[in-house]
N, C-alpha and C positions, 0 to 999 in steps of 0.2 A: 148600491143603495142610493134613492135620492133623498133629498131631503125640501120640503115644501114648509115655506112660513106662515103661517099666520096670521091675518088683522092686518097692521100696517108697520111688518117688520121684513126685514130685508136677510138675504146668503151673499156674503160679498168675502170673493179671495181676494186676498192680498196682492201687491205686485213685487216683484223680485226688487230687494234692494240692490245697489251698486257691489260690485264688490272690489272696487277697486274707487281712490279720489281723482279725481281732474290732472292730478300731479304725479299719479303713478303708485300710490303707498298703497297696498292691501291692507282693507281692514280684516281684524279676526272678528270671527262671530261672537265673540264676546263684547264687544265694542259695539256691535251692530245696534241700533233704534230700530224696533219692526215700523215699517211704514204706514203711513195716514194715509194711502191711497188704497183702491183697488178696484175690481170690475164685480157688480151687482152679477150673482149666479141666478138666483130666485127672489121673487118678490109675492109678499103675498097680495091679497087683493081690493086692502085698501081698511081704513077706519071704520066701524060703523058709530053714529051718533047715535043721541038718546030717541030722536024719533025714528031708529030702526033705517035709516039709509046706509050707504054705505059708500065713503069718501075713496071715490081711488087716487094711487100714489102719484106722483110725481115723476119717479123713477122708477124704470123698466128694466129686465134685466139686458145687460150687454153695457151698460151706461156706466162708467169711468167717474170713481166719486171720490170726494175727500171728504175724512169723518174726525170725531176730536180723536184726541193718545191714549183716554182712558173710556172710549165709548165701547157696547158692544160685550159681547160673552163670547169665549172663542170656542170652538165645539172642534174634534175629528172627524172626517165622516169619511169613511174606507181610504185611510190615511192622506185626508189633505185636510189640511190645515185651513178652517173657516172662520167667519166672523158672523155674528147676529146681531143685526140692529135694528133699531127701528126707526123710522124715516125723519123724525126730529134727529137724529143722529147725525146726520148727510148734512155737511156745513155746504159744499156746491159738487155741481156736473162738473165735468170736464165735456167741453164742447169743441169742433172741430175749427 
C-alpha cells in the first residue's frame, strides 16, 4: 500500500538509531530515544493560500531532515513505522 500526503505535509522514516555508544556499551531498547532525523518518503504538493494558489514545499522526497521530539503523528503502513508532518515541522535539510 502507498501512502500519499496532502497539502503541505510530509512521510518521513525514521533513521536507525546507533545501537551501540562510541565506547562499546550496548544500549537496550529500552533506553533508546527514537531519533529526530530521517529521510522524506512522500511529500504532498504543497499550501494552498486563501487566493487559491498553491505554495509548493521546500522539501522533496529523498531529502535527509531534522524535525522537533514531539512533532508529527506516527502511522504503520504495511509494517513500517512512519511519521507525518507538516513542513513547519522540518527545523533543516541535511545537505551534502
Amino acid at each position: 500500500m502507498k501512502i500519499r500526503p496532502l497539502a503541505d505535509r510530509l512521510v518521513v522514516k525514521r533513521t536507525q538509531e546507533e545501537q551501540k555508544t562510541k565506547g562499546g556499551i550496548i544500549i537496550p531498547d529500552t533506553a533508546k530515544e527514537k531519533p529526530l532525523e530521517g529521510v522524506v518518503v512522500a511529500a504532498g504538493p504543497g499550501a494552498a493560500r486563501k487566493n487559491g494558489k498553491v505554495v509548493p514545499l521546500d522539501v522533496k522526497a529523498g531529502d535527509k531532515v531534522l524535525f522537533g521530539k514531539y512533532s508529527g503523528t506516527e502511522v504503520k503502513v504495511d509494517g513500517e513505522e512512519l511519521v507525518l508532518l507538516r513542513e513547519d515541522d522540518i527545523l533543516a535539510v541535511f545537505t551534502h
